[in-house]
VOGU-566048 format. One line per 5 residues: number of its first residue (from 1); their letters; for each residue x, y, z of C-alpha. Coordinates in pm, whole numbers. Layout:
N
NUM = A = X/Y/Z  ...
This chain:
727
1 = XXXXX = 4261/-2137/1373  4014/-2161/1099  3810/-1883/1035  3924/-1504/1033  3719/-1186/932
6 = XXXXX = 3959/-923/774  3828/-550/744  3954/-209/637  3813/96/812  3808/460/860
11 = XXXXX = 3579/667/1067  3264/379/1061  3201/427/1446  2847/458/1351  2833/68/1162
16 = XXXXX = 3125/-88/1317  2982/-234/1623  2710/-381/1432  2930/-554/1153  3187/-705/1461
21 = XXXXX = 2926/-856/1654  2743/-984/1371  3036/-1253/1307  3212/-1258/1663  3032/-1591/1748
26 = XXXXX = 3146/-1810/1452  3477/-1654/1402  3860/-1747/1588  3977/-1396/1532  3903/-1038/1399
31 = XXXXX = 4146/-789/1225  4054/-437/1149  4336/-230/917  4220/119/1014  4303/383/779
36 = XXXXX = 4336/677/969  3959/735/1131  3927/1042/1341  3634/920/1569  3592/615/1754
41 = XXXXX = 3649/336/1526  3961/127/1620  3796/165/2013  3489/-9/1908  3687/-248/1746
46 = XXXXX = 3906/-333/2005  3611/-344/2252  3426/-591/2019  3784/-838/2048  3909/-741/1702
51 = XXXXX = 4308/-693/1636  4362/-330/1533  4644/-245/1289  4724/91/1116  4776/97/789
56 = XXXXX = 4884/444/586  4566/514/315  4692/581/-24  4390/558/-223  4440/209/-289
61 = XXXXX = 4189/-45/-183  4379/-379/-324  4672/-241/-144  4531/-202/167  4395/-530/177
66 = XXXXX = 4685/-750/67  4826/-557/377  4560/-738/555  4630/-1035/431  4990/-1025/561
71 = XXXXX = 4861/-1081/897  4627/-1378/865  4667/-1669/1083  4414/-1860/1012  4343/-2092/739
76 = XXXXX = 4003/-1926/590  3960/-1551/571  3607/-1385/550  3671/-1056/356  3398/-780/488
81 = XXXXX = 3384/-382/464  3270/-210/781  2907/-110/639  2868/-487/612  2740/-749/822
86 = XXXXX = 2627/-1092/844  2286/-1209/824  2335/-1525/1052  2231/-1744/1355  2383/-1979/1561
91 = XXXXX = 2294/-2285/1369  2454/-2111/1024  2756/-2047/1189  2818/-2365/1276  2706/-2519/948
96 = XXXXX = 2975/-2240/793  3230/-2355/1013  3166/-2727/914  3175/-2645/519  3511/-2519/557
101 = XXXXX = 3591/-2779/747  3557/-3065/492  3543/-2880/138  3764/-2877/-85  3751/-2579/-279
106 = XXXXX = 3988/-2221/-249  3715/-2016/-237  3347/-1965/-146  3075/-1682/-305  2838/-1564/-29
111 = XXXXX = 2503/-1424/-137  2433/-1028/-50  2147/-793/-17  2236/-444/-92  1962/-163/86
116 = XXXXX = 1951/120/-152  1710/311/86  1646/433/442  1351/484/684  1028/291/618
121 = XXXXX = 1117/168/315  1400/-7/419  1438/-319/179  1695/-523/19  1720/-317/-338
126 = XXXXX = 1984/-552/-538  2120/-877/-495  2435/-1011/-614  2696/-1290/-462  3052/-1236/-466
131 = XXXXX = 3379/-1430/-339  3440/-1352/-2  3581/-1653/152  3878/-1801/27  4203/-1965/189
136 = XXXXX = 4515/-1757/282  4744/-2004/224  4678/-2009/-142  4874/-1679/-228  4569/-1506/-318
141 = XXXXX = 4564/-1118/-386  4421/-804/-431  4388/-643/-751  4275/-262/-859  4254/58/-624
146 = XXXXX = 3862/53/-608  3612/-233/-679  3865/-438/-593  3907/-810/-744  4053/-1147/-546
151 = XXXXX = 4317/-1276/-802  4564/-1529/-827  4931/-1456/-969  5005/-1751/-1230  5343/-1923/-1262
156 = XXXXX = 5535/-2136/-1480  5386/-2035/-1842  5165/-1840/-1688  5371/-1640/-1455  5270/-1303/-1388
161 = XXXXX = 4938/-1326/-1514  4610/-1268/-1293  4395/-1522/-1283  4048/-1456/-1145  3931/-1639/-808
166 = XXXXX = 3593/-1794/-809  3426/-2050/-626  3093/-2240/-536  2815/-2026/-331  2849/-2110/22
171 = XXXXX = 2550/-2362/184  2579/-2212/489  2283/-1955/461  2518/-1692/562  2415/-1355/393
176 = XXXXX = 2628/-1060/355  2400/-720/443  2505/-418/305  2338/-18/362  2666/217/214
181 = XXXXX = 2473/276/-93  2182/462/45  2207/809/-30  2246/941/293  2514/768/363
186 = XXXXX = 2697/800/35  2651/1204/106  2758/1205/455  3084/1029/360  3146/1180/91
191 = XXXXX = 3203/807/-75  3104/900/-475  3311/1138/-464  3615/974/-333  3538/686/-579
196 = XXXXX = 3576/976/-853  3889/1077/-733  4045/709/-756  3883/612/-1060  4013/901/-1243
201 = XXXXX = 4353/794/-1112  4330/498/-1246  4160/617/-1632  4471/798/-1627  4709/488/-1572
206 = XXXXX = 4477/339/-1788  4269/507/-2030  3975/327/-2205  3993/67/-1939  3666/-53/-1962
211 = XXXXX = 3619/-165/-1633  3747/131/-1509  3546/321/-1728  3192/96/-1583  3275/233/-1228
216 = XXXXX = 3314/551/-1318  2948/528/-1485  2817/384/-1141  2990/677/-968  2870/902/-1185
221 = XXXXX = 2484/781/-1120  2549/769/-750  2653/1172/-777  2341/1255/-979  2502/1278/-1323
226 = XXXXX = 2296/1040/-1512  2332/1195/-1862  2751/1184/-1842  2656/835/-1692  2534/695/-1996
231 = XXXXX = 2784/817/-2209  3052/635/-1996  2835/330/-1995  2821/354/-2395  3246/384/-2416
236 = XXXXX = 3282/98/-2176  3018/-122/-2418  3224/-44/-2697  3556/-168/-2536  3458/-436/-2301
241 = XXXXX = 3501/-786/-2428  3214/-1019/-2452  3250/-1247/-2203  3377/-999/-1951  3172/-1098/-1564
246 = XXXXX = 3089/-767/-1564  2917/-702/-1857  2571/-850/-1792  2554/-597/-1542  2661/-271/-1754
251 = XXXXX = 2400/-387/-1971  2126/-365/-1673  2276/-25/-1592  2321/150/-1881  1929/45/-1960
256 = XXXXX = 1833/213/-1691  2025/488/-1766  1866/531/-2099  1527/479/-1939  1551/746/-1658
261 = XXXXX = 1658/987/-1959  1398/915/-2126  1574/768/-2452  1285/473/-2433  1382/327/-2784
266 = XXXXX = 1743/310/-2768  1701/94/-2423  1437/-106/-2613  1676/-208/-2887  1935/-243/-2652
271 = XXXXX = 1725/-486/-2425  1580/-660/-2702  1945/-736/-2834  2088/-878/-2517  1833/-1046/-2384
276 = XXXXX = 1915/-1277/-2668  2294/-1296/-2501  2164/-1294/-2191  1857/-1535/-2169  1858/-1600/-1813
281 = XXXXX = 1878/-1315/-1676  1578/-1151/-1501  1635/-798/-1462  1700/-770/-1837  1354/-927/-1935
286 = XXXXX = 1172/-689/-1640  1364/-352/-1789  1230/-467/-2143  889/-472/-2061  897/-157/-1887
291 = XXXXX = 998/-15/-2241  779/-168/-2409  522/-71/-2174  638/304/-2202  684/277/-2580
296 = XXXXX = 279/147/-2579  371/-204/-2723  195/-377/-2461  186/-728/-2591  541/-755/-2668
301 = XXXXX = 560/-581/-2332  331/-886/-2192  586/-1153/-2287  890/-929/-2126  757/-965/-1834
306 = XXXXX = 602/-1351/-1864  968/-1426/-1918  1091/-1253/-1598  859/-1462/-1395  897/-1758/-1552
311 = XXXXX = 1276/-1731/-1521  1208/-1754/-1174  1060/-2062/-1143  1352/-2190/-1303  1614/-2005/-1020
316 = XXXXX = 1414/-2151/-786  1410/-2517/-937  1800/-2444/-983  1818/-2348/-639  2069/-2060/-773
321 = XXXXX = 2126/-1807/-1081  2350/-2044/-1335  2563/-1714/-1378  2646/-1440/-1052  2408/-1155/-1169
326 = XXXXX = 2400/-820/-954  1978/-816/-988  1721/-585/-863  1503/-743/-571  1135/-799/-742
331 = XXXXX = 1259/-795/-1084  1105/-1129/-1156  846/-1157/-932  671/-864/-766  830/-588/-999
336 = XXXXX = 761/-773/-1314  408/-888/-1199  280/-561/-1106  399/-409/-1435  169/-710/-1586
341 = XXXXX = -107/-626/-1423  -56/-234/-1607  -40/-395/-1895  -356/-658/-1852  -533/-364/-1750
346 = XXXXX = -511/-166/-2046  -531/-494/-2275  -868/-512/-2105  -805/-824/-1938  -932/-706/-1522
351 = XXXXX = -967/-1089/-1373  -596/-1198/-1523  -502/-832/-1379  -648/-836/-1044  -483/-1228/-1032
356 = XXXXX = -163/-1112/-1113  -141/-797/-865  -251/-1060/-608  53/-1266/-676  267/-967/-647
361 = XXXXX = 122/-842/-318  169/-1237/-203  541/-1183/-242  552/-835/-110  291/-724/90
366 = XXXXX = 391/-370/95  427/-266/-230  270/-4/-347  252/-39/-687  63/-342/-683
371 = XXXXX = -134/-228/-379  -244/96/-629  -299/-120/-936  -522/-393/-735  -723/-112/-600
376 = XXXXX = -767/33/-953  -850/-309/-1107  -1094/-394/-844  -1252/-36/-917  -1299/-74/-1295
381 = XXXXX = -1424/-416/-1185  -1704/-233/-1016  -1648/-319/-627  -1706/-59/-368  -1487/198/-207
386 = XXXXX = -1514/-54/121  -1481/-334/-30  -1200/-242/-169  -1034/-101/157  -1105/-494/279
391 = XXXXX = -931/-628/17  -620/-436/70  -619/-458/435  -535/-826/402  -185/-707/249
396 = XXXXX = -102/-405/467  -244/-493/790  -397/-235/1020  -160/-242/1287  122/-86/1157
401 = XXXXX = 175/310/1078  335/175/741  69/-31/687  -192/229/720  -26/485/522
406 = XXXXX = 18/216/242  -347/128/246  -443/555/264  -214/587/-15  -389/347/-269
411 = XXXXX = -760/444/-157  -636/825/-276  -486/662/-609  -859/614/-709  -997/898/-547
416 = XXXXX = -1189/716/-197  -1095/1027/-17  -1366/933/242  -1207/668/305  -852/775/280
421 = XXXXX = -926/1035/522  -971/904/809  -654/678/817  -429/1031/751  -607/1145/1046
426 = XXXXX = -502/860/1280  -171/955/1129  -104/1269/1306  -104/1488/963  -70/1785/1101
431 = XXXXX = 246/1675/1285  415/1502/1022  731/1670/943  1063/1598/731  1073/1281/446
436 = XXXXX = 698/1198/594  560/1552/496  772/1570/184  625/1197/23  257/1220/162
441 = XXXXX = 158/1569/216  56/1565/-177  -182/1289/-143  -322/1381/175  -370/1728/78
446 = XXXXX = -591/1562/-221  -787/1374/40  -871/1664/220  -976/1900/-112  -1142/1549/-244
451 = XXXXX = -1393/1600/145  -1414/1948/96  -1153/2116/365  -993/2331/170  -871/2538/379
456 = XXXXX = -630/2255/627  -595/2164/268  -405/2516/179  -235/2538/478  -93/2193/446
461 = XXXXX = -9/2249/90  202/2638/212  394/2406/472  508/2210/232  573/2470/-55
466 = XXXXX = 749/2654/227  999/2327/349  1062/2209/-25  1038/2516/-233  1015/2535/-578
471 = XXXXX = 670/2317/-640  457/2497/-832  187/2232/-871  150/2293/-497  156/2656/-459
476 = XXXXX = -109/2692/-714  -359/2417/-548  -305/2615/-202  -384/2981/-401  -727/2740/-569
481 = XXXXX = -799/2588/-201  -811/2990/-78  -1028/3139/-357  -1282/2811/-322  -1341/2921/11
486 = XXXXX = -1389/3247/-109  -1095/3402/87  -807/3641/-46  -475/3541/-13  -286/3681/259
491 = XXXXX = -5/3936/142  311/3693/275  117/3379/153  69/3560/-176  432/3671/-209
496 = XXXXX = 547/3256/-181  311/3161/-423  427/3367/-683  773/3273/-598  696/2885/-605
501 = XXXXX = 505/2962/-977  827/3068/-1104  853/3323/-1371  538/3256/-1535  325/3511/-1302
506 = XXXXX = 392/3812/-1157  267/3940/-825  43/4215/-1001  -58/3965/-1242  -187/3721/-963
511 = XXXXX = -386/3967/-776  -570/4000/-1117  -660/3649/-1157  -744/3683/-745  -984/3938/-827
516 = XXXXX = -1146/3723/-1157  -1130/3419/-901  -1307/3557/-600  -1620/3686/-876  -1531/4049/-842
521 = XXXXX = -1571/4270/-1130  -1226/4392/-1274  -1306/4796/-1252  -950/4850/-1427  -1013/4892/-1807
526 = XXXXX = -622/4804/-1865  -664/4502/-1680  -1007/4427/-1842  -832/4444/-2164  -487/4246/-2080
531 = XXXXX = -687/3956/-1941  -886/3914/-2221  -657/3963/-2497  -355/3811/-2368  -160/3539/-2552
536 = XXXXX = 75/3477/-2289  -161/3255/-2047  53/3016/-1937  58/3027/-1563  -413/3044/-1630
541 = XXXXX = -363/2759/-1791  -238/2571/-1551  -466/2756/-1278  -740/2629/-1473  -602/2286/-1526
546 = XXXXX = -507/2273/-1159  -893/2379/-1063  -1044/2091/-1281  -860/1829/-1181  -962/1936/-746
551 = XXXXX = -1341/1961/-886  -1273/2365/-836  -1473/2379/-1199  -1677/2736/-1105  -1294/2898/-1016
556 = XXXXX = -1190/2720/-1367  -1506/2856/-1544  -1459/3195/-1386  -1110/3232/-1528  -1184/3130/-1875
561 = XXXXX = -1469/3328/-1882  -1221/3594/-1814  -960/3535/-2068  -1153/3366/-2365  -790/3186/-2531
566 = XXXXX = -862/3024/-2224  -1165/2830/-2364  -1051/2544/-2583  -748/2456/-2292  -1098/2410/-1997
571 = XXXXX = -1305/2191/-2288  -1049/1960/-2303  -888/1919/-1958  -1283/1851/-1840  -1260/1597/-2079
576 = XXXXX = -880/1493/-1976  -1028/1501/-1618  -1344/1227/-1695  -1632/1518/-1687  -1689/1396/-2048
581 = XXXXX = -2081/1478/-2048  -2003/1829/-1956  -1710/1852/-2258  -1938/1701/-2470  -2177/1972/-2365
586 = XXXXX = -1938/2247/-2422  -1749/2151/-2703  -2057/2115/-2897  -2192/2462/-2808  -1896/2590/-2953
591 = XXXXX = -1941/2382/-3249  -2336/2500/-3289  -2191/2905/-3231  -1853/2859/-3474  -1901/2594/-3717
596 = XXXXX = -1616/2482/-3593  -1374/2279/-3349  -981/2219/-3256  -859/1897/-3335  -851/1768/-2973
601 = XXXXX = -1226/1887/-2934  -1296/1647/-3284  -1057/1372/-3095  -1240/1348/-2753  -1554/1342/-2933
606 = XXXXX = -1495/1077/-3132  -1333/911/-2843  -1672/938/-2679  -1858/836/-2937  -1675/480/-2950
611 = XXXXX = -1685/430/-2592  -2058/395/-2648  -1996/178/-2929  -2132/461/-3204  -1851/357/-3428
616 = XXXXX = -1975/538/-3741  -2049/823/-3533  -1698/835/-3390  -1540/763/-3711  -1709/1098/-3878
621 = XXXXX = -1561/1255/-3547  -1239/1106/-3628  -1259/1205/-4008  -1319/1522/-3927  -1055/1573/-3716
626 = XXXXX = -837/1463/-4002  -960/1721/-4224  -960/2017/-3982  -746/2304/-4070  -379/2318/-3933
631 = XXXXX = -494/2680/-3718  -790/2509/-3554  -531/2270/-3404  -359/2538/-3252  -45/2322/-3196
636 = XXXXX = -241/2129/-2963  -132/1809/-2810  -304/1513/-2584  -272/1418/-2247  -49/1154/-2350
641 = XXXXX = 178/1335/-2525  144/1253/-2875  4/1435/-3117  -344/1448/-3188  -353/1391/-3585
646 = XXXXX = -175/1089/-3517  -410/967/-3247  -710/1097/-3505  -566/825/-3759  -555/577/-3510
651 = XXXXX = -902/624/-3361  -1061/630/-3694  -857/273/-3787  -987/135/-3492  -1365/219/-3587
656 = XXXXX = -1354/105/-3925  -1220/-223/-3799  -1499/-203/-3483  -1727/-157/-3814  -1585/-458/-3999
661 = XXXXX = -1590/-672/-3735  -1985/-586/-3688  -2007/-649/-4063  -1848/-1002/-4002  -2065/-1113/-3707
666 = XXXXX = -2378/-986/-3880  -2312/-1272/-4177  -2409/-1543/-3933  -2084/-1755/-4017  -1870/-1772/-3703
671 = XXXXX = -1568/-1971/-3974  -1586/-1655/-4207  -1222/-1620/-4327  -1016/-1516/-4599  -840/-1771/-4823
676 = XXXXX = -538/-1747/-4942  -324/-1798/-5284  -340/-2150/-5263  -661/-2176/-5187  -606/-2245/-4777
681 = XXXXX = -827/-2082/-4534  -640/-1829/-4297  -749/-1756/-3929  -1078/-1657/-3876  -1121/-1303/-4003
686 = XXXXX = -1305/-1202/-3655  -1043/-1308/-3488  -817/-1112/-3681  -983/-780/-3624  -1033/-817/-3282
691 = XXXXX = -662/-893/-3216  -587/-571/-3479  -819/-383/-3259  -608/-445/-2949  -309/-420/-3071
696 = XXXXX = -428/-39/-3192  -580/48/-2855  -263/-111/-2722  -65/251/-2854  -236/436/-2664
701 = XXXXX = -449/647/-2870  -757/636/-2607  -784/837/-2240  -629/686/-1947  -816/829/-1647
706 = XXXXX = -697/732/-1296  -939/651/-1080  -1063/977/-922  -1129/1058/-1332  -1279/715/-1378
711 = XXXXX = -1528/802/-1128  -1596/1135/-1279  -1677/982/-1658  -1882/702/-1431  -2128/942/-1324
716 = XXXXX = -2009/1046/-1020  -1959/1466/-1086  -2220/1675/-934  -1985/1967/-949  -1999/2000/-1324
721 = XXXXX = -2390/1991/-1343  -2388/2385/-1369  -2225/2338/-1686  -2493/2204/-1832  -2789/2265/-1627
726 = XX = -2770/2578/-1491  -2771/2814/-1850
């Protein structure tokens, strides 16, 4: 016989059947080493024609599958696990069975597509190929109780050394499907953790192993332990050798570690080290650019990701990776191009954007990132809300659920909540339960405060603080969505609130702010006196930077109004939120009554300022910013997170070189330049500023506003006119 399919299993009634079938057509027989399953499994297996043996688990994969091996008869064996199956037809089959037929090599790699997720977003997550096919005459074995390797024992000189067994990637087309790593399933069957238990076994046969010591860091990740994670990843670094296979691949992992902690740097040097070891592999080049991109060096961030893609045209030219790399699916093409299009977007360059998120969304259709960042490119671009819709449509379809909810997610990413709207209600909102209500209900709960129904809006937001718990962001827009409707909280919807704001807000606390929020006058001298003198104001600061960012500005107004500290927290976030013309408003009434501002107040002015090209203007702002005492800065930090002297020094370096570039253009000579010691002419000095320029606006120091804040500094905010009107 030629071909047989070898499998260990233990309790996999639920995949079995599915893995079995997939290969029964192409292969001469079927053996299945159960383990000791307690459910149906060796039934299913001998319904699907497989040979059932039992063989005694010790925690031992290798061992278990040389057992296996024992009790081949046929010339080829196909190695598969039981959450495994094979992506084939009829004509691959054959073409497999006529490959082994006539080649001459011991072994064969198959490719694989790992799913890392379940439900609509099923997709192949990771990629890899590994040797799965190989001859059983050849004395071939397994090595290692988990993450087991296909060796051959050496003789002669070599005798009693392991050899590793590699081979060619199969022509068939045959692909090897694989869903045990989505979380569900890991939990169910308790997988990670028997992985932990083995791989500690073996760190104690062999400690500092460092491929012992990479699993463990993958096991680690899969139980949620990402910080002890990286410190494993970091010990097996040190020890592993250079040209270990596995390396490239605890290099990926261990950057991602360091990026999910937040440790953006470190993964940047890392990345930018091995990509030089590495230069041909993708997912290294895509990780580095979203470093760079976090880290606000978009250019270098640019290139990152230009490699990526290039490097695939080269795979495909190649036909295959030159080296077996485990890689992400998208890294180098719709991954890497939609983090492009970020970064065009914010170098200022829309039509190379909008081309690039195009070529994403041609590769995959239904991702979302590049269906949100088209949408906001085509909105900064100027088209309509409809147009828009149009555009995306052509990706997403409208005949699919999926599809719709896709397309109602990116029209809420820049705030077309008309629009949005009516595709959430096609989708049965009110009836969505489980993982739907838990990754939409957000969104659509904006879309329906963004048409003015608050109150479906607070009810939807309760049913979800009441599934999930513990989301304060959520509890607090559902308390906001009651008082704009002018309603009290009821007592029981009151009570969960407070418990989903956490400590920062008591119950007798929150009926205060009720009382300020509702316009009631607070008759209690005690309380009239806490809420206006308080320094602790956390949990109003957040109810009044919840409020601005729904539009709720008269509940935001009435609260600061209420507790003055509040004041310099509402100027800004209107700011932060795109009412700029009503900050401006404010912020300079307080500057007219106190001969004075905060820092941020002299940042987003000057920020103003040289969005209207007033660079001399913004660079007094800027200046005076500088120069403002530590006390009016109150500690106080940006949107972006960094601190506002620093982005004060870097919006008054960008307007004296806006100003020096005017200064050049106004001498007529478009070949002005500076010369240097020799006497040479260097680049043109207007070119020079301008590239300065970008690179400076490239760190970050300016607003971001997403699109429902885009639309707000565009005009579009009739809700704030009573700030500025109406006194």
């Amino acid at each position: 016989m030629l071909l047989g399919v070898h499998m260990i299993a233990r309790n996999e009634a639920d995949v079995l059947r599915r893995c079995l079938l997939s290969v029964k057509s192409f292969a001469d027989e079927i053996v299945v080493a159960d383990t000791g399953s307690t459910d149906d499994t060796a039934e299913i297996a001998k319904q699907c024609g497989a040979r059932v043996l039992r063989v005694e688990w010790q925690d031992d994969f290798a061992k278990a599958r040389n057992e296996l091996l024992k009790h081949a008869r046929t010339v080829w064996v196909l190695m598969l696990d039981a959450d495994e199956w094979a992506i084939a037809n009829e004509k691959s089959g054959k073409k497999l069975r006529e490959e082994l037929k006539r080649t001459t090599e011991a072994a064969l790699r198959l490719p694989m597509q790992h799913e890392l997720s379940a439900g609509d977003a099923v997709v192949p997550k990771l990629t890899s190929d590994a040797v799965r096919l190989f001859r059983a005459d050849y004395g071939f074995v397994y090595y290692g109780e988990i993450h087991e390797q296909l060796v051959r024992i050496g003789t002669g000189a070599g005798e009693g050394r392991m050899y590793d067994v590699d081979g060619p990637l199969s022509t068939s087309g045959i692909v090897i499907g694989h869903d045990g790593y989505v979380p569900d399933t890991m939990t169910r069957k308790s997988k990670a953790k028997r992985n932990l238990r083995i791989i500690k076994g073996q760190l104690a046969r062999r400690p500092n192993d460092p491929f012992c010591l990479y699993n463990l860091g993958v096991t680690q990740c899969q139980l949620g332990q990402v910080e002890a994670a990286s410190r494993t990843f970091l010990q097996s670094l040190d020890a592993v050798e250079h040209d270990a296979p596995y390396r490239p691949t605890l290099i990926r992992d261990y950057a991602k570690t360091l990026i999910s902690l937040n440790r953006i740097e470190a993964a940047a040097e890392l990345l930018q080290k091995e990509t030089g070891i590495y230069s041909d592999y993708t997912d290294l080049y895509w990780l580095h650019g979203v470093a760079l991109q976090d880290l606000q060096l978009l250019p270098e961030a640019k290139a990152a990701y230009e490699t990526a893609i290039e490097l695939e045209t080269i795979i495909h030219k190649r036909g295959a990776l030159p080296v077996s790399y485990i890689s992400e699916a998208g890294a180098s093409s719709y991954r890497a191009k939609s983090g492009l299009g970020e970064v065009l977007v914010k170098l200022g360059q829309l039509e190379k954007a909008l081309h690039m998120y195009e070529e994403a969304l041609d590769d995959r259709p239904d991702w979302q990132p590049a269906l949100n960042g088209l949408a906001y490119a085509m909105l900064l671009r100027g088209a309509g809300d409809a147009h828009i819709r149009d555009q995306l449509a052509v990706y997403t379809g409208e005949e699919s659920d999926n599809g719709l909810r896709q397309l109602a997610r990116a029209m809420c990413e820049i705030g077309a909540y008309r629009i949005a709207m009516p595709i959430w209600r096609e989708q049965s909102i009110q009836g969505r339960k489980g993982k739907g209500l838990s990754t939409d209900t957000r969104l659509i709960a904006d879309a329906l405060i963004g048409t003015g129904q608050y109150a479906e809006a607070a009810k939807l937001l309760m049913m979800h603080v009441q599934l999930l718990g513990g989301d304060e962001a959520a509890a607090l827009d559902a308390a906001l969505c009651w008082w704009n409707e002018g309603l009290p909280l009821p007592p029981i919807t009151l009570a969960r609130i407070v418990q989903a704001a956490g400590t920062q807000c008591t119950l007798a606390r929150f009926k205060q702010i009720e009382v300020v929020m509702l316009g009631a006058p607070i008759r209690d001298e005690f309380w009239q006196s806490w809420l206006s003198g308080s320094k602790d104001s956390v949990c109003e600061a957040q109810l009044v930077r919840r409020a601005a960012a729904h539009g709720m500005l008269r509940l935001a107004a009435r609260l600061t109004a209420a507790m003055e500290k509040l004041d310099i927290t509402f100027e800004q976030t209107l700011y932060d939120e795109g009412y700029n013309e009503a900050a401006a408003e404010l912020m300079l009434r307080r500057f007219a009554a106190k001969g004075e501002l905060a820092r941020g107040h002299w940042l987003r002015l000057g920020e103003l300022l040289y969005n209207n090209y007033l660079f001399s203007e913004a660079l007094a702002m800027f200046e005076g910013g500088i120069a403002a005492k530590e006390e009016q800065a109150a500690a106080v930090t940006y949107a972006a997170g960094a601190k506002v002297e620093t982005k004060l020094r870097m919006g008054a370096a960008s307007s004296s070189l806006q100003l020096a570039l005017a200064a050049v253009r106004l001498s007529g000579d478009p070949l002005v330049s500076s010369r240097g010691w020799d006497g040479s002419r260097y680049e043109d000095d207007g070119a020079r500023l301008t590239d300065a320029i970008a690179r400076l606006d490239a760190l970050g120091w300016r607003t971001t506003w997403n699109g429902r804040q885009r639309r707000r500094a565009n005009g579009e905010a009739p809700e704030a006119h009573f700030l500025m009107y109406d006194r």
